[in-house]
N, C-alpha and C positions, 0 to 999 in steps of 0.2 A: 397438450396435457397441462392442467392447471396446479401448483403446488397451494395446497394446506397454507391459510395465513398464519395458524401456528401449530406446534406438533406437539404433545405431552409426550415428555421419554418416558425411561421406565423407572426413573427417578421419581415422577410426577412433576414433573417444571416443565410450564410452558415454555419453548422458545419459538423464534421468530422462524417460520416454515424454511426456509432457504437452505437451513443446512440437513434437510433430510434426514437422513439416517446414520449418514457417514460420521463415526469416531474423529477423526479428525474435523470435520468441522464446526463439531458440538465441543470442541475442547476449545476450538479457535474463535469460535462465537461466545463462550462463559468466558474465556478469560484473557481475549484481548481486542474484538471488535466492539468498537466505541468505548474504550478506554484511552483516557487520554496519557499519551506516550509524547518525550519531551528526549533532548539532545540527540545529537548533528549526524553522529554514527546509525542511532535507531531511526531517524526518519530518511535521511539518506538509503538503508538499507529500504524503506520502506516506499521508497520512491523510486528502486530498483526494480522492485519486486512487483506494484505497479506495473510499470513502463513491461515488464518482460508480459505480465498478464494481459496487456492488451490484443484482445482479438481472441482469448483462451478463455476457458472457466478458472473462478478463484482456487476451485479444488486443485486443479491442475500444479498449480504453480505451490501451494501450500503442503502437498505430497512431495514434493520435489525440496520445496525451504533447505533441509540440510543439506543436500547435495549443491545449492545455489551456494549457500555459508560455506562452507569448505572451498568452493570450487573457487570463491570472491572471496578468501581470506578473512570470514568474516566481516567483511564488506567494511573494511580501514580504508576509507574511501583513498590516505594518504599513500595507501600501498598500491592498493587499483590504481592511481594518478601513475605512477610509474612504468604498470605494465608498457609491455612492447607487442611487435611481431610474436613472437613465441609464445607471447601469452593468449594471447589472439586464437592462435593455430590451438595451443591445450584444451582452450574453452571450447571451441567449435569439434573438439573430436573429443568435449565429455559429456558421458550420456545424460550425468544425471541434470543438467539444467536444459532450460529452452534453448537449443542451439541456432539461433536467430542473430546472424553475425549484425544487422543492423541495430539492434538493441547490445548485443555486447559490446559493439564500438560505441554506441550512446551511453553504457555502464561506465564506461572509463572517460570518456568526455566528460560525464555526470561529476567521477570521480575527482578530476583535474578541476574543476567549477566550483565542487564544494570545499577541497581543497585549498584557493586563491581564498575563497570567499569568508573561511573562518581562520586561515593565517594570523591575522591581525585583530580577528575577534571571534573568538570564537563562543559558541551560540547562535551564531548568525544565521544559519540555515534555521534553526529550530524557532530563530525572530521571527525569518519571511514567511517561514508557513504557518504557524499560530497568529502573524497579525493580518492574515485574510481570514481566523474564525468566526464564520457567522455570528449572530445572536440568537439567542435558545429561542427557538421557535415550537409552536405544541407538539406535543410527541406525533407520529403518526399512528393511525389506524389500522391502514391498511397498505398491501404495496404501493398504490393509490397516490397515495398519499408520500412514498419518497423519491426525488426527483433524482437524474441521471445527472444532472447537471444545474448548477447555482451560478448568481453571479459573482460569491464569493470564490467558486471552484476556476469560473472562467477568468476572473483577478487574479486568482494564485500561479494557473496554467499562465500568463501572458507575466507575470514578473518574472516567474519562473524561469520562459523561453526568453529573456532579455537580459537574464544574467549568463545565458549559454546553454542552459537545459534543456535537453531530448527526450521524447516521447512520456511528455506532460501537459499534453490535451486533458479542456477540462470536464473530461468524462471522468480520464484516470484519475486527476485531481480530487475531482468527488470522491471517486473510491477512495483516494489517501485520507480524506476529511474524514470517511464514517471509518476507517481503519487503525486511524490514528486516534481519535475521538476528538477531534475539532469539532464533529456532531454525532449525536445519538441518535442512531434510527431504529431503535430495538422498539416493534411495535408494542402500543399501550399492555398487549396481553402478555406480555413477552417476562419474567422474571426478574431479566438484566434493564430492563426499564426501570429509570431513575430518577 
């Protein structure tokens, strides 16, 4: 089955076919894919949330978002660094996130990582991953036209995993670029094309 390159709601605004019909991801596509989002708490959350989605649909994990934020403290990456055992054990027996013990033990790694890493400056996280922002390249046309994978994405994944970070392959990299709005890939017909 093929999806629509773009869908008119009942608003009358084009947007970019992918979020279907679903309310949440028409709220999640106007008003924060490919915006661009800055400090250490929101992309670290956003490099959580990532890493949990891989192998899943975006929906998946974006129906679940507040149950992740509660359940990660609102993702204080300084509070996650400290989890233990016991916390370990609450995450893996609550429902509302992906109970995927190797990504929740990569959450709190992540945690402990970006934690070291803005102690003595902080911004720092929000440095590494905006100074792999590509250059604006033409909007796209079509799905065609957006790649799974850069080598801006594959530079960010490989600094990433050399400061200590877990499941930031860079596929999910990409994903953080157009989610974070490091790029814009809201096709030409698309409203939120800018």
């Amino acid at each position: 089955m093929t999806r629509p390159e773009i869908l008119v709601g009942d608003d009358g605004k084009p947007r970019c076919g992918w979020i279907g019909v679903d309310p949440a991801y028409r709220r999640y596509h106007d008003d924060e894919w490919g915006t661009p989002l800055h400090g250490d708490r929101p992309l670290f959350e956003k490099i959580c949330l990532e890493g949990f989605q891989a192998g899943l649909s975006w929906i998946t994990i974006l129906r679940r978002r507040p149950g992740f934020r509660e359940a990660f403290h609102g993702f204080e990456f300084d509070r996650i660094a400290a989890y233990d055992d016991d916390d370990v054990a609450r995450l893996m027996a609550d429902e509302r996130i992906i109970r995927n013990r190797a990504k929740v033990l990569a959450t709190i790694g992540n945690a402990r990582v970006t934690a070291e890493l803005v102690r003595n400056s902080p911004g720092a996280l929000d440095e590494v991953i905006w100074g792999f922002a590509p250059e604006q390249r033409p909007r796209p046309q079509t799905w065609a036209d957006i790649p799974a994978v850069t080598p801006e994405s594959e530079a960010l994944s490989a600094a990433l995993r050399r400061l200590g970070f877990r499941f930031v392959g860079p596929t999910t990299m990409y994903a953080l670029m157009q989610s974070a709005g490091l790029v814009d890939d809201h096709l030409a017909e698309c409203w939120r094309a800018s």
